[in-house]
N, C-alpha and C positions, 0 to 999 in steps of 0.2 A: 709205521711205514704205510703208506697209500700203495693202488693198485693199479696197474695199467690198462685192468681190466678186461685181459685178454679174450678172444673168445673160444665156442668148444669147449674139452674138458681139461681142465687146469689144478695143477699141482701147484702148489705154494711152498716154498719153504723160507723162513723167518729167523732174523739172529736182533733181537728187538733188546737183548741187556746183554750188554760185552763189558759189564764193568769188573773190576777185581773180585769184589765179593764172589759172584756167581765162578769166577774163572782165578782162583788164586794159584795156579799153577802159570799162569802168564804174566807174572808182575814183572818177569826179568827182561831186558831186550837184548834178548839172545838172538843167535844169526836164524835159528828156526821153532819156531815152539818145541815142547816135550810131546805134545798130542793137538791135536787139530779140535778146534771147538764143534761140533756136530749141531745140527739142525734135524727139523722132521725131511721126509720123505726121502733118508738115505744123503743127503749133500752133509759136506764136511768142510770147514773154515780154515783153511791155512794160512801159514806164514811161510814166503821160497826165501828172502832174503829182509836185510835191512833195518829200518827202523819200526816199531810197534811191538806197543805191551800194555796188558791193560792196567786202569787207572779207577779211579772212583766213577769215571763218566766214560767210560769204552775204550776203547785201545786208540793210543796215541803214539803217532810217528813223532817223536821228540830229539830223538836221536840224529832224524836225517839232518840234511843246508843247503841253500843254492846259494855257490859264490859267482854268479855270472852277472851282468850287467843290467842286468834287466832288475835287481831287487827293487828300487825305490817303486818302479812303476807296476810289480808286482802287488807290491802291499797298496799302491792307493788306486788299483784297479785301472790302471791308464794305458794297460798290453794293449795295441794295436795289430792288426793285418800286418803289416812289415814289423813288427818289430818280432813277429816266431820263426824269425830263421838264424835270430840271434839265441833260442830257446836251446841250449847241445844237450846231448845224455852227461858229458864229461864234466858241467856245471852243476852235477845234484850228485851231495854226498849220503850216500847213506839210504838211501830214498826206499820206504818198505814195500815191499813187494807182495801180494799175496794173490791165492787162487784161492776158490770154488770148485770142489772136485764133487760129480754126483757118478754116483756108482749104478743109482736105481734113475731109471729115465723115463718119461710118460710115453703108453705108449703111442708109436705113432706121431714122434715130437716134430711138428712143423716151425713152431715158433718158442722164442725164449727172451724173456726179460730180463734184465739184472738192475737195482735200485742199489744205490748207496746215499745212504745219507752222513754227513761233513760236516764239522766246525772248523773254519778255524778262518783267511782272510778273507777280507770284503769281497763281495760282489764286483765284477771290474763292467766297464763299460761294454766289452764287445765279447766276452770271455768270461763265467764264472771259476773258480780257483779251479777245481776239480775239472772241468774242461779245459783250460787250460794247461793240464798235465799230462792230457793224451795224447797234446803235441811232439810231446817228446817221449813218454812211455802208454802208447795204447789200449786201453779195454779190446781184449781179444777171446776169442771162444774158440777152441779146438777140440775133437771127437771123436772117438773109439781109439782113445789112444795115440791119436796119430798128430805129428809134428805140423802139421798144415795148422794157422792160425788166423781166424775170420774177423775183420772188421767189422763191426755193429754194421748194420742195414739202414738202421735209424735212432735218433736220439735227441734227447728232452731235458731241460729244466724243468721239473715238478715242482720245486717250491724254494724261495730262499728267505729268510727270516734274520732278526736279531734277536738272539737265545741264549740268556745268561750272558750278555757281553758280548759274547761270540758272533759271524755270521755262518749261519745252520742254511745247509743247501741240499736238496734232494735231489740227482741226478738220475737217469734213465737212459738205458742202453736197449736195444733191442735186435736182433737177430733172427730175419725170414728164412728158413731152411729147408723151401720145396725146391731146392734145387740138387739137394744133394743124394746121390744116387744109394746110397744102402743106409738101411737102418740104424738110427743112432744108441746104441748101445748104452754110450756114456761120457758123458763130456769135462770140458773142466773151463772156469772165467779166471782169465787175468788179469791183473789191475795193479796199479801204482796209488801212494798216496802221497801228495805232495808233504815237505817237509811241517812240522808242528801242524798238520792236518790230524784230528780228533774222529774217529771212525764212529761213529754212536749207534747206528741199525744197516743190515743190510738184508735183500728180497729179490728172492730167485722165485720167476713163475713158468712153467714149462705147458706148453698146450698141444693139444693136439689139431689145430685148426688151423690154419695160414691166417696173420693178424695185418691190419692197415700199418705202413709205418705210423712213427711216433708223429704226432703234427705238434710244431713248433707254433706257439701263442705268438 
């Protein structure tokens, strides 16, 4: 997994093999894991809802489906600006669900990263798959517990490739947090992964410095 390379002092934490092997208590696609796959610096990997279980190559939403109109133009990358109002929650079945909970938080945390990186459909013209799906189920950050849930500040394509067949996408979220008036304790990332989406790495960076947003290539 690459780095956004935040600056100040920075915490990492890394889930870089989510295959079966390491994880054979997650082969089932149960509605929640048994236990949360753990990282360093205190953060833990869950599963709220859905599809995902891991696989010989990391945890695959296989389970989920979108029965909505949009499929042909999904698969050959052809989503446009007006066609996501046609995107509803009510057209994804199954869709996995999961969060990032950190218990231990740097201290002093101004800024935070979140990376995933994805297999599974092509690259679309205005929209990568995983972006794409935030149209409808958002990357959100919420902290000390509390129900308020923050939109990214800013966000990035890092990298997309063709990978064993697949196309492999690294995405970037980011969240500025000098605005927020008491100390963060401890936070938690939500995320959606679109249906037959393949999870392979994912990288939480926590800093203590106020970071530039993400700048878009």
């Amino acid at each position: 997994m690459p780095s956004v390379s935040l600056p100040g002092k920075v915490a990492v934490s890394t889930w870089a093999d989510l295959s079966n092997r390491t994880w054979p208590k997650h082969t089932a696609d149960l509605p929640t894991w048994p236990q949360p796959i753990p990282a360093d610096q205190g953060l833990a990997y869950e599963k709220l809802s859905g599809s995902g279980y891991a696989t010989t190559s990391g945890i695959y939403s296989g389970g989920g489906d979108y029965t909505g109109p949009l499929q042909e133009k999904i698969m050959t990358g052809k989503v446009t600006e007006a066609d996501l109002e046609l995107l509803k929650v009510e057209d994804f079945k199954n869709v996995g669900q999961f969060q990032i909970v950190a218990k231990t938080v740097q201290e002093g945390l101004k800024t935070v990263a979140f990376l995933v990186r994805i297999k599974g459909f092509p690259p679309g013209e205005k929209f990568t798959p995983f972006e794409l799906t935030q149209h409808v189920f958002p990357v959100t950050f919420s902290y000390n517990g509390g129900d308020r849930k923050l939109p990214p500040t800013s966000r990035k394509l890092l990298s997309m490739k063709l990978a064993g067949g697949f196309y492999e996408e690294i995405y970037a979220v980011q969240w500025n947090l000098d605005s927020t008036a008491e100390p963060i304790r401890d936070f938690a990332i939500r995320w959606a992964v679109y249906p037959h989406g393949l999870t392979t790495g994912l990288r939480v960076e926590q800093s203590d410095a106020s970071a530039p947003p993400l700048e878009k290539d």
